[in-house]
N, C-alpha and C positions, 0 to 999 in steps of 0.2 A: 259367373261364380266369383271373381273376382272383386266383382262390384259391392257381391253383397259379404264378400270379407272385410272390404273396406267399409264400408257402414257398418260391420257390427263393430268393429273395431271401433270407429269413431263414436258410436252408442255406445259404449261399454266407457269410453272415456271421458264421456259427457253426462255420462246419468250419475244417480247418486246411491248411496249405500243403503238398501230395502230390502226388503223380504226375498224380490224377484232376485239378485246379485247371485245367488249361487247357477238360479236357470240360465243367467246369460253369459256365467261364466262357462257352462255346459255346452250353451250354443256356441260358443265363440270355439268350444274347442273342436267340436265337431267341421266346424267348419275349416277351421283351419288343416284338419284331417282332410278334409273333403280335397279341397285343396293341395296338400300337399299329394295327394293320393292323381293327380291329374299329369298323367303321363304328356310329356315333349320330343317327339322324334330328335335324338341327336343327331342322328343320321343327315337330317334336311340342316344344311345350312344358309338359314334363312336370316336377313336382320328383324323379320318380324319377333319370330321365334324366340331370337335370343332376348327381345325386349319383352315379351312376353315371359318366359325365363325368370328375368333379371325382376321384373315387379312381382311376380308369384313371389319369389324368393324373400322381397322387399316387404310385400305386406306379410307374409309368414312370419318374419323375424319381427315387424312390429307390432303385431296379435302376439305374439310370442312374448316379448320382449314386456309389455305391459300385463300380461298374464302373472308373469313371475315377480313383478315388482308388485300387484296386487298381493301375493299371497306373502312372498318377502315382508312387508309391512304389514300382514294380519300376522305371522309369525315371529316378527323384531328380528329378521335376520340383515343382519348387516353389513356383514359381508358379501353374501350373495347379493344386496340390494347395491352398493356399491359398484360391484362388476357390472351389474343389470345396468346403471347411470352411468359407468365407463362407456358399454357398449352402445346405448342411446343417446346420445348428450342433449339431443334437438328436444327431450322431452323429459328428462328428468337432472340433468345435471345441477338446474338451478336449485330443483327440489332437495335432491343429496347436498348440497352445498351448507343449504339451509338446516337440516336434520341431523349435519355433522355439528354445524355452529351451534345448537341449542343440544345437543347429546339427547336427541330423540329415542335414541335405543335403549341408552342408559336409563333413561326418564322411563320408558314402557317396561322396563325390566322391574325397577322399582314397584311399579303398578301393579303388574302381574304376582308380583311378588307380594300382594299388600305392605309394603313397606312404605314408612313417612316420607314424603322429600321435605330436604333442604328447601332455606329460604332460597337461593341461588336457583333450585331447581324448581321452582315454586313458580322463581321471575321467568327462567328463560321457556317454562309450560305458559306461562300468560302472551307471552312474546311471539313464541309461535304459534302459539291460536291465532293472534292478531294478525302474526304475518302470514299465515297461510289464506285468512280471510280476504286481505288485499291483493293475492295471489287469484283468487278463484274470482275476485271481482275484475279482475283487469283483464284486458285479451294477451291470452299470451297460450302454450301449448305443453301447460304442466293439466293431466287429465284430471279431472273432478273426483273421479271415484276415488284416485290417490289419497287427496285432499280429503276425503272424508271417509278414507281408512284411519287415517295421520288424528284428525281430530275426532272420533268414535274412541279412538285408545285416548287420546289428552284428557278430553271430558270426563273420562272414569278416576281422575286424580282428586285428591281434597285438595282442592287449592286455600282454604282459607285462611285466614291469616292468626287466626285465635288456634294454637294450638297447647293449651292450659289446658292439663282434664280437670273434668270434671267433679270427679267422687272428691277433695282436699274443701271444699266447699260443700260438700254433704256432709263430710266428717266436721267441722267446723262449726257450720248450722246448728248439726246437732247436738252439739259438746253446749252451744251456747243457750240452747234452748233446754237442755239437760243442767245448765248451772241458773237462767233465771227459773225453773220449778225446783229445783234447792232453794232457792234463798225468797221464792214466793210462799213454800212446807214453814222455812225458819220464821220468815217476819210473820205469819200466821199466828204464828202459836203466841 
C-alpha cells in the first residue's frame, strides 16, 4: 500500500495539468486515506514497525503536503502556500523563492481580477514563464504539475506590449473621412 502511495504521489508530480487532474487528485486522496487508515500495534515494540511508522507518516505528509500546494496555487493563496514551502523545503522552497521574487500572487490576483498589469509586472509575468520553463527542463525536484498550475494562471495575462485602445483611431478615421466628403460635397459644386 505503500508502494502505490508513493507512485501516485510521484505521478501526480510528474504529470501535467489535463482533464484527468481532478481524478488523480481523488485518487491520491483516497489513498492516502487508505493509508492513513492502516492501523500499527504500539503495543509491539519492534524497529521494523517503528520504520514502518516513520515512512507511512513520511509519504502521508508528502501526498499531503503537495495536495495543498496544488490547490494553494489554483486558489492564489499565499500564505498557506508559504507555510506549505516552509514545511517542505526539499520540494518547493526554490519554487516559493521564485513566486515571492516576481509577486506571483499579486500578478494572479490582477488576473483574476481582469485588471491591466503594469509594465514591471508585464516583465516579471515574461520572466517567470521563462524561469519556470528552465525549472521544468532541468532535473531537479520542483513537481511539474506545480509548474503548470503557476503557468495555466501566467498564460491568461495580456502580456502585450501595445496597450493604445483602440476606438481614438476609429473616432479620428472617421472625423477624417467625415471632413474629406465635406470638402469632396464643396469642390463638387
Amino acid at each position: 500500500m505503500l508502494n502505490k502511495l508513493q507512485k501516485a504521489t510521484n505521478d501526480f508530480k510528474s504529470s501535467d495539468l489535463n482533464l484527468k487532474t481532478q481524478q488523480e487528485v481523488d485518487n491520491l486522496k483516497s489513498l492516502i486515506n487508505a493509508v492513513a487508515n492502516i492501523q500499527v500495534d504500539k503495543n509491539v515494540d519492534s524497529n521494523a514497525l517503528n520504520a514502518y511508522d516513520a515512512l507511512r507518516n513520511k509519504l502521508i505528509q508528502q501526498a499531503n503536503s503537495i495536495l495543498q500546494a496544488f490547490k494553494q496555487l489554483q486558489e492564489g493563496n499565499q500564505q498557506g502556500f508559504n507555510e506549505n514551502a516552509s514545511s517542505n523545503p526539499s520540494e518547493l522552497k526554490e519554487l516559493d523563492n521564485l513566486l515571492n521574487s516576481k509577486k506571483y500572487f499579486d500578478i494572479k490576483e490582477k488576473i483574476g481580477l481582469n485588471q491591466s498589469l503594469t509594465k514591471q509586472e508585464k516583465e516579471d509575468t515574461k520572466t517567470l514563464i521563462d524561469q519556470l520553463a528552465k525549472i521544468s527542463e532541468s532535473e531537479n525536484n520542483v513537481p511539474n504539475i506545480l509548474i503548470d498550475v503557476i503557468k495555466n494562471e501566467l498564460n491568461k495575462a495580456d502580456l502585450s506590449e501595445n496597450t493604445l485602445p483602440w476606438w481614438p483611431f476609429l473616432v479620428a478615421v472617421s472625423g477624417l473621412l467625415w471632413l474629406a466628403g465635406l470638402a469632396f460635397i464643396l469642390l463638387k459644386k
